[in-house]
Each structure stands twice: as structure tokens, then as C-alpha cells.
C-alpha positions in Angstrom: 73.8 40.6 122.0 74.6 44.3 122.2 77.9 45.0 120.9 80.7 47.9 120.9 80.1 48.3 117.7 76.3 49.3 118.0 76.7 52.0 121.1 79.5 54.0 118.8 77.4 54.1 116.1 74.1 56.0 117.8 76.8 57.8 120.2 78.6 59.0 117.0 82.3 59.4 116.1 83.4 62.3 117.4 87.2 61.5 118.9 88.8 64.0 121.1 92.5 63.1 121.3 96.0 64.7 123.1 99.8 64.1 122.4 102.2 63.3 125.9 103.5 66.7 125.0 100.7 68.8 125.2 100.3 71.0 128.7 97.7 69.6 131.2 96.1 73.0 131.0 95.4 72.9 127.7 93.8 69.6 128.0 91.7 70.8 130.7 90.2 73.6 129.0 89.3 70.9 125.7 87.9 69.1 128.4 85.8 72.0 129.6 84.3 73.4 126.1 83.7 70.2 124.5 82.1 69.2 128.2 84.2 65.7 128.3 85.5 63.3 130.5 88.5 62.2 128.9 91.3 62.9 126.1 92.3 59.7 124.5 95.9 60.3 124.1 97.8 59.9 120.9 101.7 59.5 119.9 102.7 58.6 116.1 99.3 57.2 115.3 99.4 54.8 118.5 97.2 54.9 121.6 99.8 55.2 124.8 97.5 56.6 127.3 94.3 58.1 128.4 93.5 61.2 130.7 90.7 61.6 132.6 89.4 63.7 135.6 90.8 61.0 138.1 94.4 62.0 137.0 93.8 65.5 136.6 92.4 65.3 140.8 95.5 62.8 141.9 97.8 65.5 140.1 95.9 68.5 141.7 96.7 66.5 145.2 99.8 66.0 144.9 100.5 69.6 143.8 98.7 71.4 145.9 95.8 72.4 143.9 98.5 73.7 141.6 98.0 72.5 137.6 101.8 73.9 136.8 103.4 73.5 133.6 103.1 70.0 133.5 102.4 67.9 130.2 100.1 65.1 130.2 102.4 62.6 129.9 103.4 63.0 133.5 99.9 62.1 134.6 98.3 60.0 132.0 96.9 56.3 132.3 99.8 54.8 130.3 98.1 51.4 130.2 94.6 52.1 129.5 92.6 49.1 129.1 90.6 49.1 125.7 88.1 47.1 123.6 86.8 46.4 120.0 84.2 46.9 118.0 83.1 44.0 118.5 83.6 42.9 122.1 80.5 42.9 123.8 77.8 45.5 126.2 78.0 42.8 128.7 82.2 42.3 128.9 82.7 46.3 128.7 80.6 46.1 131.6 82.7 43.7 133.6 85.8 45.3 132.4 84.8 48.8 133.6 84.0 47.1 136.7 86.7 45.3 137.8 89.6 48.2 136.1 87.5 51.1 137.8 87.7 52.7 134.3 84.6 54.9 133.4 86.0 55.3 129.8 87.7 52.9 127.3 89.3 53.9 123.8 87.5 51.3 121.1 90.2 50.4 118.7 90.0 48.5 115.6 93.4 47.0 115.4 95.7 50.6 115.8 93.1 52.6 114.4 91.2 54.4 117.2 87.1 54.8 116.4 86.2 56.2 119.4 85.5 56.2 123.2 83.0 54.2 125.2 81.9 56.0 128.7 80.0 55.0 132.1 77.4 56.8 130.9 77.5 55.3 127.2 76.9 51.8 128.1 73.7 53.0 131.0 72.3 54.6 128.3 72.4 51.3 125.8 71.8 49.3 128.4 68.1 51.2 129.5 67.5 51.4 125.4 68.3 47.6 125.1 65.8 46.9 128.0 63.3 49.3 126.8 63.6 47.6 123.2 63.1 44.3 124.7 60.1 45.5 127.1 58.1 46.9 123.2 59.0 43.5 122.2 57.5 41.6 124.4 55.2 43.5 124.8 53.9 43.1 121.8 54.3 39.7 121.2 51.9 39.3 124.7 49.3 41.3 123.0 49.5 39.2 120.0 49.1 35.9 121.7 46.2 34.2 120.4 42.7 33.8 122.6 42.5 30.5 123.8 45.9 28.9 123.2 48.1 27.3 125.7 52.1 28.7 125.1 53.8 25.0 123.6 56.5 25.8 125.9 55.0 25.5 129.0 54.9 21.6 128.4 58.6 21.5 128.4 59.1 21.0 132.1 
């Protein structure tokens, strides 16, 4: 079974992260150059929010089009739902699902190891099936002439 654990690991660690405090602009122009969806945000070592482009749009609403000198804080996800290492491909899936989140901070215990996207857990998922599709593959080209699978007298 696929696990959290497994998608960080060929994704790699790179964590982008934000304080309440820091200006939305700012975050939006991290979010630009390192061509990101979210800023995991950070305060004294503990996660207490995310931001992603659906707050940055609701705030942009609501003001007009106009960013301001607001901080993140004021339109953060303060009760972002998140997962762990080990917690697996298939209940990420249901969780993104059924919290319309399209990323979730991975946290071992309050230590955050990175951030699991949308896109993260398509691109596992077509690598899991492509693995298993070699796989089986192979295993039908190795089946012996002649012989009858045992299983099929299971019925």
C-alpha cells in the first residue's frame, strides 16, 4: 500500500513556509518564483495555518481586487487538515476529497516534513498503476506453456 511517506520521498523535501505576520504580498511573490501553490504557515515551530490560492482569490473578492497591506493571518486556513508519514495514498485521497483541500502539510508529530499536493498524489497514483501494469505484465509473460493458474479452481 502506497504511503505518505513514499510520495515525499521521490517529490523531495523542499518546504516553503510563512509566519501570520508576514504581508500577503510577500507571500504571493514566494508563491510566484518558486511557482507554488501554497505557503505552509509557521508560528514558534507550530503549524497554525496554510495559504493557498483559494484564500488569496476569496481575499481579492472581498477587497476588490485590492491585495492591501494585509498579513496572512487575516486570510489563512487556520485549521488545515494534515496527515503523516505514514497515513496512506488511498486516505489522503478521501481526505482531499471530502475537505476540498488540494494540499496537506505532512507532519511527523510537530515537526513539519513537507507538503502533499493534488497533483503529488495523480502523479503516484499513475506511477503506482504503471508499476503494477510492468508487474503483471511480466508475471503473464512468464507463465508457463501448458499450465492451468491453481487459482482458477478456487471458485
Amino acid at each position: 500500500m502506497l504511503k505518505v511517506s513514499e510520495i515525499l520521498r521521490v517529490k523531495g523535501n523542499t518546504l516553503y513556509t510563512a509566519t501570520p505576520d508576514t504581508p500577503i504580498n510577500q507571500a504571493l511573490a514566494t508563491m510566484a518564483e518558486q511557482d507554488i501553490g501554497s505557503l505552509v504557515i509557521m508560528e514558534h515551530g507550530e503549524l497554525v495555518g496554510m495559504l493557498t490560492f483559494r484564500e488569496i482569490i476569496r481575499h481579492l473578492t472581498k477587497n476588490n481586487g485590492v491585495i492591501g497591506d494585509f498579513t496572512i493571518r487575516s486570510v489563512m486556513d487556520d485549521a488545515p487538515v494534515s496527515v503523516t508519514p505514514n497515513t496512506s495514498a488511498d486516505e489522503v485521497q478521501r481526505l482531499m476529497l471530502d475537505k476540498h483541500a488540494r494540499y496537506m502539510p505532512v507532519m511527523d508529530g510537530p515537526v513539519l516534513l513537507g507538503v502533499i499536493s493534488f497533483y503529488d498524489m495523480a502523479q503516484a497514483i499513475v506511477a503506482a498503476q504503471k508499476f503494477e501494469n510492468k508487474m503483471l505484465k511480466a508475471y503473464i509473460r512468464d507463465w508457463p506453456e501448458g499450465q492451468e493458474d491453481p487459482e482458477d479452481d478456487k471458485v
